[in-house]
Each structure stands twice: as C-alpha cells, then as structure tokens.
N, C-alpha and C positions, 0 to 999 in steps of 0.2 A: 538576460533572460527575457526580453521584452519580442524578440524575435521569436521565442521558442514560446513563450504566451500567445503570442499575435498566429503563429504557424494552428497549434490544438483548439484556438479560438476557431480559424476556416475549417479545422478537419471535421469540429466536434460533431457533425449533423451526420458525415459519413463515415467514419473510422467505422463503423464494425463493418463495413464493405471490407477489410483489409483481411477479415476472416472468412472460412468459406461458408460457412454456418452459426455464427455471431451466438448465438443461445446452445448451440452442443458444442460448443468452445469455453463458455460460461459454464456448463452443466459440468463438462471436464475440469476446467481448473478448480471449481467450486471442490467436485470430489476428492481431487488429490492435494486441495488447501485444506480442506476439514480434514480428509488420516494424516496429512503432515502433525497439524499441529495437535490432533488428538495422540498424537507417538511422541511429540515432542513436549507435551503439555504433561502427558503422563494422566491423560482423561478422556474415558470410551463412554458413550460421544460427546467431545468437548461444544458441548453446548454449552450458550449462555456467556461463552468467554468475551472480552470487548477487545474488539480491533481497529487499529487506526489503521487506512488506507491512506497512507500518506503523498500518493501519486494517485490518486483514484481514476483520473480521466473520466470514461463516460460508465464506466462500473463494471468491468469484466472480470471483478475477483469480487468487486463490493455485492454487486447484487447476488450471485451465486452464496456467498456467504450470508451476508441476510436472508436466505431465502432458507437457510440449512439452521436459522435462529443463533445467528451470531449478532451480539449487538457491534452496528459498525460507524462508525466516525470516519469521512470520506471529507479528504482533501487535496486539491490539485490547485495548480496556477492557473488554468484557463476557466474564466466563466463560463463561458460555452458550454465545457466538456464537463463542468457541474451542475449547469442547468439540464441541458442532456442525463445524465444522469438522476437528478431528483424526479425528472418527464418520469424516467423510466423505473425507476422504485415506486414513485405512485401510481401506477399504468399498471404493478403488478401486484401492488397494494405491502412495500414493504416499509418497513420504518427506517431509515437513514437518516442521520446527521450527519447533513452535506452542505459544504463552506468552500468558498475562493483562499488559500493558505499557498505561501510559497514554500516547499520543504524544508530551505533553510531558517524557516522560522516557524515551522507549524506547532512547537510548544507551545508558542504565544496565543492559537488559535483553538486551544485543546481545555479539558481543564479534569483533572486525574488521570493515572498511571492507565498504561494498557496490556492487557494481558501479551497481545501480539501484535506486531506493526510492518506493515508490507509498505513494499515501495518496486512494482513490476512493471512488467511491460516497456523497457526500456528508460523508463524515468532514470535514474541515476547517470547515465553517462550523459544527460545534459549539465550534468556538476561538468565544467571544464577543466578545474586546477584541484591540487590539494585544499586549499585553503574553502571551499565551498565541498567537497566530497567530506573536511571536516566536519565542518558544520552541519550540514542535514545530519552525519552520523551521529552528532552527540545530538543534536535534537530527538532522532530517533531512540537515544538509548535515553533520553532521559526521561523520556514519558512514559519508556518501558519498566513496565515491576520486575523487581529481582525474580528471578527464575523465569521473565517472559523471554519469546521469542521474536525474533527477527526476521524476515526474508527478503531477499531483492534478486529479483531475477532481469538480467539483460541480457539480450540477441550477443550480447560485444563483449559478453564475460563467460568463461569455459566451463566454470563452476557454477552451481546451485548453491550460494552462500547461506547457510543457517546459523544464525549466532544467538546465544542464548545467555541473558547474564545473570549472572551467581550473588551481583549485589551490584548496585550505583557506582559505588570508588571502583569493580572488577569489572567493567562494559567493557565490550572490546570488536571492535567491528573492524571487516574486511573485506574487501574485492578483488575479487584477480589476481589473490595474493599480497597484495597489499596492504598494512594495518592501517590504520586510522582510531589511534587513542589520544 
C-alpha cells in the first residue's frame, strides 16, 4: 500500500480536478448519501447520525455530509489527502475528526460504534487479495452498530453495495458478489 499512499499523497492538492465541478459533485453526492441513509436508517432527516469515512481522501462525501449535520470521523491513508481535507472543513467552518488510518486497521484509530460507514470513490479495490478485502470488511463492520449501515461504491464494481447488520455475530459484507464473513 506504500505505492497507493505515495500516488493520493501527489494527487491530494489536485484530485478534485478529476471532477468537472468539485462542489456540485459534493452537493450531489451529499444529497443522495443523506436520502440513502435516511431510507435506510429509517430516520426523516437522519440527522445527527455518526459516520466514519473510512477512505475519506480529501472529502467529497465527508464534507457534504457534515455540512448536512452529520457528525463525521474521516480516514484515509494519505496525509496529504487528510490534510487537504481538514484545509477544507475549516475553510468552510465544519467540524471533522480527521486522522491518517489505513482501512485495514481504522478500528484501532476510531473509538465507539458508527451509526454508518462508507468507504467510496474507488478505495476498496486497492484491497488486492481476499485476505486484505477481509480485513477492512470486518474492520468496517465492527465499529458498525447492529442495524447500522454500510456503503462502498467503486468505478470496477456493477453494484451499489448496501449492507446493513442485524447484530455483531450477523455482519456480512459483499462486493461484486462476493461475500466476505
């Protein structure tokens, strides 16, 4: 992963060049993260929920969500693209708890359950093997509360996975069809 650190470290100052309007990109996904999880949460408007961003990069779900009063816990493997991001939560006056965490180990960097936990923008297919798609998975579910939700969206998967667990022993997570318990 020191490759795929060292690459978001040089992107992090330009990445939102890779959108063609960086903030109605944000304004978008913010709105269709908040009716997700307010349908899936079974709470109109699921304000006040806590989210980990567990691939945060430089904040294109994070800030739109804190900006909508979601409390948010933002973690990525590149400084850079966390520095970049706290620039930009304070630049718009939001609150973020924003940390350097590598996915497969962001329990260790968290501290209580989360109502929701994303992981977008392509982060997930830098897991290479099973054995690392494991692990970030149960990292993911285990900071997640029974009945919280899940998302991970990537360019290289066909599906919008949404997984939601019923309890700790019943986590169950998947990609592209594939499970991971």
């Amino acid at each position: 992963m020191v490759e795929v650190k060292q690459f978001y470290d040089d992107l992090a100052s330009y990445y939102h060049l890779i959108f063609e309007d960086w903030d109605a990109s944000m304004a978008r996904q913010g709105d269709a993260l908040a009716n997700l999880i307010g349908v899936e949460l079974a709470q109109s408007p699921p304000l006040d929920a806590r989210v980990l961003d567990a691939a945060c990069g430089i904040g294109t779900q994070t800030l739109p969500l804190a900006a909508r009063g979601f409390r948010l816990v933002a973690r990525d493997l590149s400084p850079a693209a966390v520095a970049r991001l706290q620039r930009e939560a304070d630049a718009r006056q939001l609150v973020v708890d924003a940390a350097v965490a590598d996915m497969r180990q962001v329990g260790s960097s968290v501290s209580g359950s989360f109502d929701v936990v994303l992981a977008f923008d392509n982060s997930v297919p830098h897991l290479l093997d099973d054995d690392d798609l494991r692990t970030a998975f149960h990292e993911f579910l285990n900071v997640l509360r029974p009945g919280g939700l899940f998302c991970a969206l990537s360019a290289t998967t066909t599906k919008f996975n949404v997984a939601r667990t019923r309890s700790t022993s019943m986590a169950h997570a998947s990609i592209a069809g594939r499970n991971f318990n």
